[in-house]
Backbone as CSV, one residue per row, in Angstrom:
resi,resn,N_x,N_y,N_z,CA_x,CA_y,CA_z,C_x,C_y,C_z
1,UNK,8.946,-6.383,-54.837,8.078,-7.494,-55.134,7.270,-7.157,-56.386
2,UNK,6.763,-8.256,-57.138,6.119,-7.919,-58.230,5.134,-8.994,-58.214
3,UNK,3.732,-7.834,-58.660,2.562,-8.189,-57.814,1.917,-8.476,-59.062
4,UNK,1.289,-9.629,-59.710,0.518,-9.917,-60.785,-1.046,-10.109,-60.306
5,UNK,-2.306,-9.400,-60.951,-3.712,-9.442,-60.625,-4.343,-9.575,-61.351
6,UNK,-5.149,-11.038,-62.097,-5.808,-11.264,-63.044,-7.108,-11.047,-62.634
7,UNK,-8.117,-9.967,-63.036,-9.682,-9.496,-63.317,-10.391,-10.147,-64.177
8,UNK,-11.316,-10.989,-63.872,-12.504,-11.710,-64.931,-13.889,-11.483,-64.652
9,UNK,-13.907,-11.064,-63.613,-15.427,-10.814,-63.370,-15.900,-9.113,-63.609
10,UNK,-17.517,-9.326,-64.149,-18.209,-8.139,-65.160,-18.548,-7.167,-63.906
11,UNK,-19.228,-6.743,-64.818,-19.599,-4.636,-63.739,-20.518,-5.048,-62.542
12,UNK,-21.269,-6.633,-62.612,-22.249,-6.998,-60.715,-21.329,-6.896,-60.172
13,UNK,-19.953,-7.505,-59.894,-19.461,-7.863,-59.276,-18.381,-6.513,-58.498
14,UNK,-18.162,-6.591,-57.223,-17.234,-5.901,-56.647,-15.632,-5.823,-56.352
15,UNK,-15.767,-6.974,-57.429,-14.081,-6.852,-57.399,-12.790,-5.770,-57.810
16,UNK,-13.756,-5.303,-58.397,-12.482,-4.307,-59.252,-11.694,-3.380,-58.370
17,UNK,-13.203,-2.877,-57.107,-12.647,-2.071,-55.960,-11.681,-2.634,-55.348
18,UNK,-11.576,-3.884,-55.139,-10.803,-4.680,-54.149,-9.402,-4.587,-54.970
19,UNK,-9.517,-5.002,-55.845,-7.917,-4.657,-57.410,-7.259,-3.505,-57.302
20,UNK,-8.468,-2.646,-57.119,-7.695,-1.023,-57.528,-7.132,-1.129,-55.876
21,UNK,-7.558,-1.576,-55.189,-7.106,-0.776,-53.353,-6.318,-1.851,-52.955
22,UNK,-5.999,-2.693,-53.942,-4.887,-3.847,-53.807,-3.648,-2.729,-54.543
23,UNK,-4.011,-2.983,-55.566,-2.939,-2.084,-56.603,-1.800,-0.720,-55.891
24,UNK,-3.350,-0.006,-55.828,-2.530,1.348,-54.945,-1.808,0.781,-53.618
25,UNK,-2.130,0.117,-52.487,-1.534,0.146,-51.326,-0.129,-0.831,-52.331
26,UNK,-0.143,-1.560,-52.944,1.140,-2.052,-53.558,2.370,-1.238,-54.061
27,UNK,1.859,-0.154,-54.684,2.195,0.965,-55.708,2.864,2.049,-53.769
28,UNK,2.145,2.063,-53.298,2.593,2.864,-52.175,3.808,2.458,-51.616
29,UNK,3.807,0.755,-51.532,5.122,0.029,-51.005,6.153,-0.018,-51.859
30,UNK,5.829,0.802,-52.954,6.759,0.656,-54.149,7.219,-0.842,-54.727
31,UNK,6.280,-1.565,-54.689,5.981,-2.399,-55.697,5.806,-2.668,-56.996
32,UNK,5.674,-3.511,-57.967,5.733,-3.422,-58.700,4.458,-4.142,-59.309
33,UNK,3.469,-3.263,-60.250,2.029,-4.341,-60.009,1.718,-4.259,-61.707
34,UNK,0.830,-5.680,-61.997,0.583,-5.841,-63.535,-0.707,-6.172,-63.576
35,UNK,-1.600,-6.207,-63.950,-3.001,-6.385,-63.863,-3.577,-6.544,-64.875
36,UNK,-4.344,-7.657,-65.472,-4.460,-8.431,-66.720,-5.967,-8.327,-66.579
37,UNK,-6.614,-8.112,-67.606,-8.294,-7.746,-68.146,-8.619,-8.820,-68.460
38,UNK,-9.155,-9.480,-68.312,-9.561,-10.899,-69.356,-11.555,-11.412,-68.867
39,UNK,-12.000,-11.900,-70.105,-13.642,-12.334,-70.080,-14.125,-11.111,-69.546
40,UNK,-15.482,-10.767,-68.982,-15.967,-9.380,-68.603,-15.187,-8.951,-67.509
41,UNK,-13.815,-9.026,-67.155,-12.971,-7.971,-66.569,-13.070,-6.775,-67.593
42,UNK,-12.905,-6.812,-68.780,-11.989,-5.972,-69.517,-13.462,-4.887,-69.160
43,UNK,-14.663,-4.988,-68.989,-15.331,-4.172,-68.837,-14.864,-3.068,-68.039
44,UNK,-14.218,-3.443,-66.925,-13.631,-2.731,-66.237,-12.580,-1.794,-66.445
45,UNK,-11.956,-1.643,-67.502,-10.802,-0.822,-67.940,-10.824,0.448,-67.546
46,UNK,-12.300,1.101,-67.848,-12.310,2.540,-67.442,-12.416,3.094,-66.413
47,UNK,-12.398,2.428,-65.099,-12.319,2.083,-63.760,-10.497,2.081,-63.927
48,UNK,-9.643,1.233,-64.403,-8.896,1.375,-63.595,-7.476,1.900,-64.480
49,UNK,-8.062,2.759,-65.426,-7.250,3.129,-66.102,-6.209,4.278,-65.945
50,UNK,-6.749,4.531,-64.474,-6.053,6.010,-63.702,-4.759,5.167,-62.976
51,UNK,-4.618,3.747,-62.945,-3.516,3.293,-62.341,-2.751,2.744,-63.344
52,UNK,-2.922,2.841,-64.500,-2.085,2.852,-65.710,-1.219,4.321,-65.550
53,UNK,-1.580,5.163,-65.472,-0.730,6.317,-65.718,0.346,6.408,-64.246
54,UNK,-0.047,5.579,-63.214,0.449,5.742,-62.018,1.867,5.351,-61.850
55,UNK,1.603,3.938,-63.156,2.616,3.025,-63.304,2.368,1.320,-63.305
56,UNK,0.992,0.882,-62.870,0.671,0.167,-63.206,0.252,-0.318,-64.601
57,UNK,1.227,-1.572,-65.102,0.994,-1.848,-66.174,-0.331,-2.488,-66.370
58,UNK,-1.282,-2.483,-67.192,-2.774,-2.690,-67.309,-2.318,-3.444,-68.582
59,UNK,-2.939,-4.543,-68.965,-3.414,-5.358,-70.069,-4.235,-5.925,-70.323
60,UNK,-5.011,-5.557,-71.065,-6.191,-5.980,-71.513,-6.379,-7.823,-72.521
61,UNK,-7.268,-8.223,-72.595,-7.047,-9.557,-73.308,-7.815,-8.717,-74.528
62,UNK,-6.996,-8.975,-76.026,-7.188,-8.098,-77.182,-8.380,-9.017,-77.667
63,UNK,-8.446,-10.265,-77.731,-10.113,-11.297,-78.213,-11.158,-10.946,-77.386
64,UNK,-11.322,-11.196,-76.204,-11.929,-10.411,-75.014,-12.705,-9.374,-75.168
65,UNK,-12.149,-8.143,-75.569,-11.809,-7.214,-75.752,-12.782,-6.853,-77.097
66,UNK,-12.625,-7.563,-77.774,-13.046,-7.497,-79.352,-14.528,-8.160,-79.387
67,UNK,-14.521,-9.186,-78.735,-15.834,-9.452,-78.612,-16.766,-8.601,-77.692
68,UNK,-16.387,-8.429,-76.449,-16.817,-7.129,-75.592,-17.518,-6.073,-76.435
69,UNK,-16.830,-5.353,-77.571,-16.543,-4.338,-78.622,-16.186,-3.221,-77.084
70,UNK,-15.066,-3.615,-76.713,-14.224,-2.590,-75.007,-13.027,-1.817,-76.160
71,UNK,-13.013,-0.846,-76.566,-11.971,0.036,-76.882,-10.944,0.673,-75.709
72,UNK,-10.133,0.117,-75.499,-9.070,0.513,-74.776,-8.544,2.299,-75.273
73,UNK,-8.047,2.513,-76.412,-7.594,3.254,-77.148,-6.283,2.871,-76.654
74,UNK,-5.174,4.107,-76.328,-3.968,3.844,-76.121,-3.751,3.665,-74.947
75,UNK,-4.461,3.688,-73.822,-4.359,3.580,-71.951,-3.605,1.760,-71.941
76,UNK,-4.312,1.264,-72.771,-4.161,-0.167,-72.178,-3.151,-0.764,-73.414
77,UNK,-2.503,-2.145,-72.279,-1.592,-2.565,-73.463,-2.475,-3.638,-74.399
78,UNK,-2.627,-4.237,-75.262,-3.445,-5.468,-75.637,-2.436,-6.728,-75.705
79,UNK,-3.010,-7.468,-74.912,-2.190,-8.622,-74.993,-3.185,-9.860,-75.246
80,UNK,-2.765,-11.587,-74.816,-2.874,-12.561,-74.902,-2.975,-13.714,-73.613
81,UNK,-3.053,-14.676,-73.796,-2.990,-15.478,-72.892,-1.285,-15.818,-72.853
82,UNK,-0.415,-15.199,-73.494,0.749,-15.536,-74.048,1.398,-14.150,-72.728
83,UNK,1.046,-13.433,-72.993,1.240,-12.275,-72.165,0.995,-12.653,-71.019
84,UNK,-0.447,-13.172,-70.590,-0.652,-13.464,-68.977,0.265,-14.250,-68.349
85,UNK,0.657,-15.686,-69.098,1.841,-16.113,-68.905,3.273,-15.494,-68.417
86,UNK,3.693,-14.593,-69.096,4.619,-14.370,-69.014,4.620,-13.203,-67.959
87,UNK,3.274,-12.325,-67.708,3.335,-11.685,-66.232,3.218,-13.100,-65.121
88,UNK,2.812,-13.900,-64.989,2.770,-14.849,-64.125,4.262,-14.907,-63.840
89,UNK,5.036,-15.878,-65.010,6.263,-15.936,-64.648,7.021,-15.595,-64.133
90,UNK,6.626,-13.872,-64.027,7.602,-12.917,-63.794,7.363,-12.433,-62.247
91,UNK,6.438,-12.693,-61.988,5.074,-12.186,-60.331,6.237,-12.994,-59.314
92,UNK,6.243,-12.100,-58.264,6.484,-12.860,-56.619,4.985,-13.918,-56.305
93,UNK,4.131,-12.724,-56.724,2.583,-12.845,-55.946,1.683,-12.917,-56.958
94,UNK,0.634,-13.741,-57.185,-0.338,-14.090,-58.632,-1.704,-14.033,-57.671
95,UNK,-3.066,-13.295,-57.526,-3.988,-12.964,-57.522,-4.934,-12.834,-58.467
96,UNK,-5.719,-13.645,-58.754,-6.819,-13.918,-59.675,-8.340,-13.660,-58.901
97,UNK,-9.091,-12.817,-59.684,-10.284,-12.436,-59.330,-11.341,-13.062,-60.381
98,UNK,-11.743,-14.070,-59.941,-13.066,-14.370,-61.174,-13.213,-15.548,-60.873
């Protein structure tokens, strides 16, 4: 299954925990998970940038991002609303937080 999780909400909010312990128990079922940064999600990057290396693909929204002034460096991919799309498309399962 391939698990798409769009993050929009900033550092009050408790969602990110709920993302990351979505992510991993997904990643355990050997799933397949994509998780998109966008508006004060992207704050969150450095939180969940340990499930980028896991195998979760992480993308950040690169405007977002820029206005934020959120430096990803190389952990994160930078994408678009063009990108979110096309993880949607691709998802069994679409989860949006914000």
């Amino acid at each position: 299954m391939k698990l798409a999780i769009e993050l929009m909400t900033g550092v009050g909010a408790e969602d990110v925990h709920t993302v990351k312990r979505i992510a991993e128990a997904a990643l355990r079922q050997q799933h397949e998970v994509a998780i998109f940064l966008m508006g004060d999600g992207v704050y969150h990057f450095h939180r969940l940038k340990d499930l980028a290396h896991k195998g979760v693909r992480v993308t950040m929204c690169t405007q977002n991002a820029y206005e934020r002034k959120v430096d990803p460096g190389d952990d994160a991919l930078s994408g678009s609303q063009y990108d979110w799309a096309h993880i949607v498309h691709d998802a069994d399962r679409v989860i949006v937080f914000g």
